[in-house]
Every structure is written in structure tokens, then in C-alpha cells.
C-alpha positions in Angstrom: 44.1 -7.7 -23.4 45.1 -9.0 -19.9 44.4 -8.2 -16.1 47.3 -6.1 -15.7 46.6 -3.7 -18.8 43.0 -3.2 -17.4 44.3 -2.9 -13.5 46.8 -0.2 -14.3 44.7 1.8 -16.4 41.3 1.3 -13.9 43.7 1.6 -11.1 42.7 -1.9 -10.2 45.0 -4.7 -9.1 44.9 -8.1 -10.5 43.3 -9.1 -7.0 41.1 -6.8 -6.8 39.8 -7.5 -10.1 39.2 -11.0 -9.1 37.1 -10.1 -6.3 34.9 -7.9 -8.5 34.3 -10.9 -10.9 33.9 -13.4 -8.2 30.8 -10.5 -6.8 29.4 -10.5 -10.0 29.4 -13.9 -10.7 27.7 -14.9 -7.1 25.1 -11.8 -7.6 24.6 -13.2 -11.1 23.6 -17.0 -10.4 21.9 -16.2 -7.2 19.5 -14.3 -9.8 19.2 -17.0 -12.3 18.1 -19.2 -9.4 15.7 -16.9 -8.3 14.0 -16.1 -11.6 13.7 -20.2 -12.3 11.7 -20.4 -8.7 9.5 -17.2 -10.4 9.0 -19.8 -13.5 8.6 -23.0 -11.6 5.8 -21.5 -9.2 4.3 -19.7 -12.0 3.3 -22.7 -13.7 3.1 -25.4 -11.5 0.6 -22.8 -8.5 -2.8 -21.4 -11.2 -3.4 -19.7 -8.2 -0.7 -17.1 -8.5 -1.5 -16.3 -12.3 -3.1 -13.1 -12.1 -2.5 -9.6 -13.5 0.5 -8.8 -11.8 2.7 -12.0 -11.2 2.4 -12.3 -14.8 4.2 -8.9 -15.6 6.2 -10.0 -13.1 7.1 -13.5 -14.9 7.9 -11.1 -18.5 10.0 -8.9 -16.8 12.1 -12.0 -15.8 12.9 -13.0 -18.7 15.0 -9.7 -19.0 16.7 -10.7 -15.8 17.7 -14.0 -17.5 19.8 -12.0 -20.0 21.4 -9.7 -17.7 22.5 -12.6 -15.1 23.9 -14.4 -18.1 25.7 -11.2 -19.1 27.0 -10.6 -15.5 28.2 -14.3 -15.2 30.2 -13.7 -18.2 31.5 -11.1 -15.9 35.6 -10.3 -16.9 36.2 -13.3 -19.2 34.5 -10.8 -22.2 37.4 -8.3 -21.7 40.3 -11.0 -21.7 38.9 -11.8 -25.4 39.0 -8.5 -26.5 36.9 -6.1 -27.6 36.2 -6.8 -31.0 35.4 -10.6 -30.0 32.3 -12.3 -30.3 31.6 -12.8 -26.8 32.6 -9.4 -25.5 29.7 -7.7 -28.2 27.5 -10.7 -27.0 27.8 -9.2 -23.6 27.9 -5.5 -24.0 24.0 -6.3 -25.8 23.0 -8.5 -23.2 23.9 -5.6 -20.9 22.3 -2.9 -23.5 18.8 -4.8 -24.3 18.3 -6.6 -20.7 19.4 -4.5 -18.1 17.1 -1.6 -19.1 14.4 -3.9 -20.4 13.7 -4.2 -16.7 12.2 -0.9 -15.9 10.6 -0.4 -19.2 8.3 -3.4 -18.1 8.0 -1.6 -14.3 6.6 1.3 -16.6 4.0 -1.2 -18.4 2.7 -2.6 -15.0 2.0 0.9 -13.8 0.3 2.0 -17.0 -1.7 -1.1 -16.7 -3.2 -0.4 -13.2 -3.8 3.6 -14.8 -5.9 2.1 -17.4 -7.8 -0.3 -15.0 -8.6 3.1 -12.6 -9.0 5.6 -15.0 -10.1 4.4 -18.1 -12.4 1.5 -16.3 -10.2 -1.2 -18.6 -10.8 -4.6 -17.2 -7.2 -6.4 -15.6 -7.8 -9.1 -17.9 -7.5 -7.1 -20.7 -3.9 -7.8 -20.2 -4.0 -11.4 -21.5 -5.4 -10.0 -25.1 -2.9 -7.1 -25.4 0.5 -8.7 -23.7 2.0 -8.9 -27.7 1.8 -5.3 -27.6 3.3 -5.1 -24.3 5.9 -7.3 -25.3 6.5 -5.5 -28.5 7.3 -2.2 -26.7 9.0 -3.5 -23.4 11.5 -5.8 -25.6 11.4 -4.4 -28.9 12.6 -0.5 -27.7 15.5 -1.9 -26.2 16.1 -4.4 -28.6 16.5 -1.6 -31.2 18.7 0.8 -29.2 20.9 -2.6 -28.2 21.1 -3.6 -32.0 21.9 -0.2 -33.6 24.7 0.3 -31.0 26.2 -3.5 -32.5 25.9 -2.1 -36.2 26.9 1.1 -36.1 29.8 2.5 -37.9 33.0 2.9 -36.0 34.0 6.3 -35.3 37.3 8.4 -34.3 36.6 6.8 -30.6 36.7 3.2 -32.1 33.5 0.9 -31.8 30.5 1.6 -28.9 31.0 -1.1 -27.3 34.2 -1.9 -25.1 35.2 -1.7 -22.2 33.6 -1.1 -19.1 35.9 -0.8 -16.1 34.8 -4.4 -15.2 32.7 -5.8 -18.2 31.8 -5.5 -22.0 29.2 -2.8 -22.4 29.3 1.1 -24.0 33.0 2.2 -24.0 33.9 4.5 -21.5 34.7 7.1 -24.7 31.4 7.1 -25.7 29.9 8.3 -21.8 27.2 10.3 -23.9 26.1 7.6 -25.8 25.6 5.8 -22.2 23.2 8.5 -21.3 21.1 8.8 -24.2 20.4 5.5 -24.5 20.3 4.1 -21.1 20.0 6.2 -17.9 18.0 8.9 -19.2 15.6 6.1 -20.5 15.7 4.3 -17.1 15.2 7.8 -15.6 12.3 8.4 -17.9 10.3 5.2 -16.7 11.1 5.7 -13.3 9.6 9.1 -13.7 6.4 7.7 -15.6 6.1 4.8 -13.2 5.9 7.4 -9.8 3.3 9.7 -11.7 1.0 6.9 -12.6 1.2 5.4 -8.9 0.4 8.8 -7.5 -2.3 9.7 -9.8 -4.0 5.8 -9.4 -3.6 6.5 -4.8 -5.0 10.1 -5.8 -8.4 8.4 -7.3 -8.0 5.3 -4.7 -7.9 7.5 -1.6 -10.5 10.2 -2.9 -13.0 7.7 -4.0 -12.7 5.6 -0.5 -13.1 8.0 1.1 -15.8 9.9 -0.8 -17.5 6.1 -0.3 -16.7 6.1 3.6 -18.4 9.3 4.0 -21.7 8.6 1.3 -22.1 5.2 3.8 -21.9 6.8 6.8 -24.5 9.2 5.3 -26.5 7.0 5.0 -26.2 4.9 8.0 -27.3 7.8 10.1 -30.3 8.4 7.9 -31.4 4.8 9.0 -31.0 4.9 12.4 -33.4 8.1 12.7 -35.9 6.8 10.3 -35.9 3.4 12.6 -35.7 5.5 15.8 -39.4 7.5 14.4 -41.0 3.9 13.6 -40.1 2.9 17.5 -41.6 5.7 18.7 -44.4 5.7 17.0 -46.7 2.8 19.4 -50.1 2.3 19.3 -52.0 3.4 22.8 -49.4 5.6 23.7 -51.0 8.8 24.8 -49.4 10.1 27.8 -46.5 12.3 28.9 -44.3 11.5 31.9 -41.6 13.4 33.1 -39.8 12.6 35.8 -37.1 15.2 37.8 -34.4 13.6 39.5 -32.2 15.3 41.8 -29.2 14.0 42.3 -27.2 14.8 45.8 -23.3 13.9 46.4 -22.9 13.3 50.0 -19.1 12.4 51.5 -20.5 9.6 53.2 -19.7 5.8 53.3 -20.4 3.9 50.3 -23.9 2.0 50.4 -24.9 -1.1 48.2 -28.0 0.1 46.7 -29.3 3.8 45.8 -31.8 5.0 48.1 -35.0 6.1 45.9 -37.8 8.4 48.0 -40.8 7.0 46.8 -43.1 9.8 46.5 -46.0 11.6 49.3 -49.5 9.8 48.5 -52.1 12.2 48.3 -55.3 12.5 50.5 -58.4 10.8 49.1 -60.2 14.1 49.6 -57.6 15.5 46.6 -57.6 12.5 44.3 -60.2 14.4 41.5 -57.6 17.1 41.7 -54.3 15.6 42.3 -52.0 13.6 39.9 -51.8 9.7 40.4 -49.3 8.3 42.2 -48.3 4.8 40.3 -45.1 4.0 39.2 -43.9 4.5 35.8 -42.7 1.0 35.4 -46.2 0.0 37.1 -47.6 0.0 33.3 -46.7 -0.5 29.9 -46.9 2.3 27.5 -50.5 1.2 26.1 -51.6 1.7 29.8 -50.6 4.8 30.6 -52.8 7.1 31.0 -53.4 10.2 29.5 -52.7 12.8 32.0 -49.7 14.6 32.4 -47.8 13.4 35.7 -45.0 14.7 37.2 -42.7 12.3 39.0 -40.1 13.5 41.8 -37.1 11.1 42.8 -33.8 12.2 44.4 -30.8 10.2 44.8 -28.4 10.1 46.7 -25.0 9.0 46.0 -21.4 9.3 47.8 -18.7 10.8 46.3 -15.8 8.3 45.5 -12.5 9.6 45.2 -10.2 7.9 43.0 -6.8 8.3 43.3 -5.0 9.1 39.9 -1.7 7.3 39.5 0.6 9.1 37.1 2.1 7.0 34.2 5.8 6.5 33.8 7.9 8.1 31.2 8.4 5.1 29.4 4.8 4.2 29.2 4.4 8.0 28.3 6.9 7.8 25.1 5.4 3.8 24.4 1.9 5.5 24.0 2.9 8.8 22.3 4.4 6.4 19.7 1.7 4.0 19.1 -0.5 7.2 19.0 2.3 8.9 16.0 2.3 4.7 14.3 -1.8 4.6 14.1 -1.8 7.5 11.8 0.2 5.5 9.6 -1.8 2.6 9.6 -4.1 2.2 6.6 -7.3 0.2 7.2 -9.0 0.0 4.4 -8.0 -3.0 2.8 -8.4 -1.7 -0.7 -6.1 1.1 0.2 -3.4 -1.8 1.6 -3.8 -3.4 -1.6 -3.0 -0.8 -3.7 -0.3 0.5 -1.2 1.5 -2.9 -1.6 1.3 -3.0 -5.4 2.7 0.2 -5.4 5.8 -0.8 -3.6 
């Protein structure tokens, strides 16, 4: 089969053809590259070897196989469709490509166990054959049974592809079934897990937040009644102030009236005249004293200067970005693992 058979009946020139396959090829190996750094700083950093990076390091392995099979690009096509390395790419393409999302799905499962079911993360490294089993083996059988099956009126399932060896463009329902309504599928499962693991995150914060604050408060007024309670303490003074604004000029210090001293003749029947901050509270005494004071104070005038527009809009947006700024740096965590 050669480029001009496929170009006239995929209404592709020759050229353009060999654009598409130089694309793919680039897109390909820059992949391959990046997936060997993923390996590389797996296991030469422990550091990074948690829960998550190691899904991460599985699901790579899938990636391998679909940049080999995208590398292979338009060279499976020129050997025909019945030759080895065009069915070598069209189950590269079948396994691989949708082995991707399938482990996507197992991470998000994995962090609904750990919320929901209280499993630990670690629990990971004693069930990752099972993982593996499911995430590789699914596609695996969907990939192999499409090789072996029987040819029908529409020729073999695999073909051509427009641009590569995959599921024949006769067979478009087989390409449904057992590909994008699968990828759909974990897609689907992966954005209900998410939002079911921020439900509990969020409600449980924030159920915590309030529980803390609780019981902040509660200790403050218990330690505010110890204070007050202080041995020797037996008096009550209260003391009126009366404040007066006055327009006049500015002075350095409040002026305090001290208060009218009493005749001698009336100290049996008048209230002392000592300061309050003459004595400590274990030497006050125990009558009950009434203390006058005015102030005076000018009033200032300050001069409002109205902001700019720009300023205006600057804060009305760092006011409408706050509310999207998440705090809590649990919530962050699971915000980023999310994405």
C-alpha cells in the first residue's frame, strides 16, 4: 500500500502525510525521554518514592508502549495491513494508549480507600499485583482478542487508521466499545471519587476549624475568671469619664481635672479622694468610690482622599482572588493531587 493510495482516499497529500508522521514522531520521542527522567529520578531520589509518584512510575510504563507505537507512526501502513508490524502497532495502540487512564482510575480509588475506608497509603505496596493485574491485564485482554479474532465481511479489526495501524475505520463500533467508552468510563469514576474524597476533606476541616475554635474561646473565659479572681480584692471602683470634643488647637497631652478634695469636717461621710492607680488591688479599700474625670480632646479632621479607579478595580480583584485562595494546607494538598 503506498502514500498516494492512502492520500487520495484520506484526502491527504503525500506532503502532508509526511508532516503528520514527522508530528508524531517528535511528540513520540519527546515522551520516551520524558518517561526515562520519571524512571531515572525514581530510583536514583528515595525521597520521591511515595504513594503517588509510584502510580505515577506504573502508569509510565503504558506511555513507553504508546510512544513506541506512535514512533512507528506511518511506516506500519506502508507494510500492509496484514504485516507483522502494522498488528504490532494497532495493539500497542489498543493495550497502551487506554492503559493510561485505567491507572488515573486506580490512583483515585486509592486515595477513596485511604479517606473513606481509613486504608493506610502504604497499603499500596502489598496490593500493587492486583493493581497491576487490573490496570494492564483489562486492556491486555480487549488488545489480544481484537488480534485473534476471526475476520469478518469488513476484513480483519485492525487496519488502517487514517495515519497509523489501529481499529479499522470499518469497524468505528468496535472503536467505541472498547476504547472511548472505556476511557469515558474512568474519566467518569476518577471525577466522582475526587469529588466525594474534597466532599469529606472540606467537611471534616472545617467541622475541625470550628470544634478548635470552640474550644479556644472556652479557654480564654476560663483563664479570664482565674485573673479575676485576686486575693484582697474587695472593692468596687467606677470611674465616669466625660469626654468633650472642642474645635480647638491640638494640645500634646490630655488635660485630666483631678477631682474637688473634700472638707475635713466631711471626711467620716464623704468618699476618699486617692487615685485609683495610687494602690494596687490588695489595697483598695472596701468602699464604694466614685471617681469623676473629663477629657477634653480636639476634634481632628482628616481629609479623605478618594482612591483611583485603577486602584479601585486592583483591590476589587484581589478581594474576588482571596476567595479562591485555599489556606489550609491539607486542603492544598489534596487540591493539587486532584489536578
Amino acid at each position: 500500500m503506498g502514500n498516494g493510495q492512502i492520500a487520495n482516499m484520506e484526502d491527504f497529500t503525500p506532503q502532508q502525510i509526511h508532516v503528520l508522521v514527522r508530528l508524531e514522531r517528535i511528540g513520540g520521542i519527546i515522551s520516551l525521554v520524558a518517561v526515562i527522567f520519571i524512571f531515572i529520578a525514581y530510583s536514583a531520589f528515595p525521597k520521591v518514592r511515595n504513594v503517588q509518584n509510584t502510580f505515577i512510575v506504573f502508569a509510565s510504563v503504558s506511555n513507553v508502549g504508546a510512544s513506541i507505537a506512535t514512533i512507528i507512526a506511518f511506516d506500519g501502513l506502508r507494510a500492509g495491513k496484514q504485516s507483522a508490524l502494522c498488528r504490532t502497532q494497532s495493539f500497542l495502540f489498543e493495550m497502551f494508549m487506554q492503559s493510561d487512564p485505567w491507572w488515573s482510575m486506580a490512583m483515585a480509588i486509592n486515595v477513596l480507600l485511604v479517606f473513606y475506608f481509613r486504608a493506610t497509603p502504604d497499603s499500596f505496596s502489598r496490593w500493587w499485583w492486583v493493581y497491576c493485574l487490573v490496570c494492564y491485564g483489562g486492556p491486555f485482554v480487549i488488545a489480544i482478542s481484537l488480534l485473534l479474532a476471526k475476520e469478518g465481511d469488513r476484513g480483519p479489526i485492525y487496519g488502517e487508521a487514517t495515519i497509523w495501524c489501529w481499529v479499522d475505520s470499518k469497524w468505528d463500533d468496535i472503536r467505541i466499545y472498547t476504547y472511548y467508552m472505556l476511557i469515558w468510563i474512568c474519566l467518569a469514576g476518577s471525577l466522582l471519587c475526587y469529588g466525594l474524597v474534597g466532599f469529606h476533606v472540606f467537611r471534616s476541616r472545617d467541622r475541625l476549624r470550628s470544634l478548635t475554635a470552640s474550644t479556644s474561646e472556652d479557654a480564654q473565659i476560663i483563664d479570664v475568671t482565674r485573673n479575676d479572681e485576686v486575693d484582697g480584692y474587695y472593692g468596687t471602683v467606677v470611674t465616669e469619664v466625660q469626654i468633650t470634643s472642642t474645635s480647638g488647637a491640638i494640645q500634646s497631652a490630655p488635660v485630666l481635672t483631678p477631682p474637688k478634695r473634700h472638707p475635713l469636717t466631711e471626711i467620716d461621710t464623704q468618699t476618699p479622694t486617692q487615685s485609683v492607680f495610687e494602690h494596687s488591688p490588695s489595697h483598695v479599700p472596701r468602699t464604694f468610690g466614685n471617681y469623676f474625670s473629663t477629657v477634653e480632646s480636639p476634634i481632628q479632621k482628616q481629609s479623605k482622599v478618594k482612591p483611583s479607579p485603577a486602584k479601585k478595580a486592583w483591590k476589587g480583584t484581589k478581594r474576588a482572588a482571596r476567595r479562591f485562595v485555599v489556606a489550609d494546607p491539607v486542603k492544598r494538598a489534596y487540591l493539587r493531587t486532584t489536578v
